[in-house]
C-alpha positions in Angstrom: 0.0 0.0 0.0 2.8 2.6 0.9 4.6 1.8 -2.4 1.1 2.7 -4.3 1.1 6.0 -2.4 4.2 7.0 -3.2 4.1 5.8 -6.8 0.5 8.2 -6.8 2.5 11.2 -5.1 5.0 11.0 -7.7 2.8 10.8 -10.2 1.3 14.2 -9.1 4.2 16.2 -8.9 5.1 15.4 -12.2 1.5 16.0 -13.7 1.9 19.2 -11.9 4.4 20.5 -13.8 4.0 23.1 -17.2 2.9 21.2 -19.9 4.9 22.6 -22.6 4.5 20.6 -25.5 0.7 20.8 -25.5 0.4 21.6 -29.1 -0.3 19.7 -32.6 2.4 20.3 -33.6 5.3 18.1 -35.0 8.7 17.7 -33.0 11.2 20.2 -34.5 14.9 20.1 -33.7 16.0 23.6 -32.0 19.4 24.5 -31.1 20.3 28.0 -31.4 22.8 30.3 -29.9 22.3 34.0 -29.7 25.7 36.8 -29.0 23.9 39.3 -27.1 26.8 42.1 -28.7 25.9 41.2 -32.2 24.5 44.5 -34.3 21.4 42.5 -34.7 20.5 41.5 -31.1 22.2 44.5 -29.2 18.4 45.1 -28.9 17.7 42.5 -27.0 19.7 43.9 -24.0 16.9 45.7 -22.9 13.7 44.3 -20.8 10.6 44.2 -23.4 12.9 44.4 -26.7 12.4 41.1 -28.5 13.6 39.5 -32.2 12.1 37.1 -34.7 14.8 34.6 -35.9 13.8 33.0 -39.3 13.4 29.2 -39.8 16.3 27.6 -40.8 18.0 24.3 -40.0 17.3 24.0 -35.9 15.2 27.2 -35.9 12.2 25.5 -35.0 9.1 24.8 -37.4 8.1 28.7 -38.5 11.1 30.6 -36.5 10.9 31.5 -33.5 10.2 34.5 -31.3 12.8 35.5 -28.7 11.9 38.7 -25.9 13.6 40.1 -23.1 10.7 39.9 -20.8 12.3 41.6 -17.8 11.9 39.0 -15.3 13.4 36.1 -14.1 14.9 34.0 -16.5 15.0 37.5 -18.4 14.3 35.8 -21.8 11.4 33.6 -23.6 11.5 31.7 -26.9 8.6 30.8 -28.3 8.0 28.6 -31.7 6.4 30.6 -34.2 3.8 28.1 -35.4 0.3 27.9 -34.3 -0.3 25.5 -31.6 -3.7 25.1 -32.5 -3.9 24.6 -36.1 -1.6 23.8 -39.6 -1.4 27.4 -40.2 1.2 28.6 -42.8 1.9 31.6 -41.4 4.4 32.4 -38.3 2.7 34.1 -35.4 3.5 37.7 -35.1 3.7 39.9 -31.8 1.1 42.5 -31.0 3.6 44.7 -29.0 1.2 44.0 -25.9 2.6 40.9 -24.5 0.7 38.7 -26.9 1.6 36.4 -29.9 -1.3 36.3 -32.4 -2.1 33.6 -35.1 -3.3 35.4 -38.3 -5.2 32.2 -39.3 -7.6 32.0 -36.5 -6.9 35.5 -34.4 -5.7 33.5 -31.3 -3.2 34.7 -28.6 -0.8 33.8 -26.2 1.3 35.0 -23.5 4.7 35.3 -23.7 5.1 35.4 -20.1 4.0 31.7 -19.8 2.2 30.9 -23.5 -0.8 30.3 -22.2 -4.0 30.9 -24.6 -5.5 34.2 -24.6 -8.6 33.3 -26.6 -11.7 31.6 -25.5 -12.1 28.3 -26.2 -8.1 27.6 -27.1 -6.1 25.0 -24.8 -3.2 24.9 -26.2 -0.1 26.9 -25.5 2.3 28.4 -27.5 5.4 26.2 -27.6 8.3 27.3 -25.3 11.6 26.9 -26.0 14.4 26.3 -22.9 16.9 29.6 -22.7 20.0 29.2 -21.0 22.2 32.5 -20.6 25.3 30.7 -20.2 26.9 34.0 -19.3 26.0 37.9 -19.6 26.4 37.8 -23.5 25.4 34.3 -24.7 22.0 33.0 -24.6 21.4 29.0 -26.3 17.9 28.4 -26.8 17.1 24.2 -27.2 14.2 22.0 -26.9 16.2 19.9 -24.4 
């Protein structure tokens, strides 16, 4: 009987935690890694300044979306592709702490993804960011 309680208790913490990959969409290899004192990401040095970065090889399925948020962990990646659909279009930001989906006008948080729109349960896929020191984020789906 103990052993079934503690197998049920761990089973709980772990269906506790964020569910990040609560999405249709299919598995995409990301491994990126971002110089903070590169021209094109000097922006990013500042909370609430944020970058698309392109698909490419280990970009993710549509690109992805990458924000100082000012908090702690200072930075969020998101994938760019609808979590709710097999839209063809990347999300774009709204400037108001929401990404949007052209194809069906839903949004997301980028402090924790979460839907914005009534009736959506997916999130927006998060991406890990590691600042591996004060000028080199990696951003992975590990």
């Amino acid at each position: 009987m103990r052993n079934l309680f503690f197998t049920f208790l761990l089973f709980s913490l772990f269906s506790c935690e964020k569910n990040e990959t609560n999405d249709i969409l299919p598995f995409a290899n990301v491994d990126v890694t971002i110089n903070l004192n590169l021209p094109q990401y000097l922006d990013l040095q500042t909370p609430s300044e944020w970058i698309y970065i392109e698909a490419g090889a280990n970009k993710g399925l549509q690109g992805l979306f990458l924000q100082n948020v000012g908090l702690t962990p200072p930075f969020k990646a998101y994938e760019r592709a609808c979590p709710n659909n097999d839209c063809t279009i990347p999300m774009t930001f709204d400037g108001s702490l929401k990404l949007k989906c052209s194809c069906d006008n839903s949004e997301y948080s980028i402090i924790e993804g979460s839907p914005q729109t009534a009736g959506n349960s997916h999130f927006a896929r998060e991406y890990k960011v590691t600042q591996i020191n004060p000028t080199t984020l990696i951003i992975t789906n590990n």
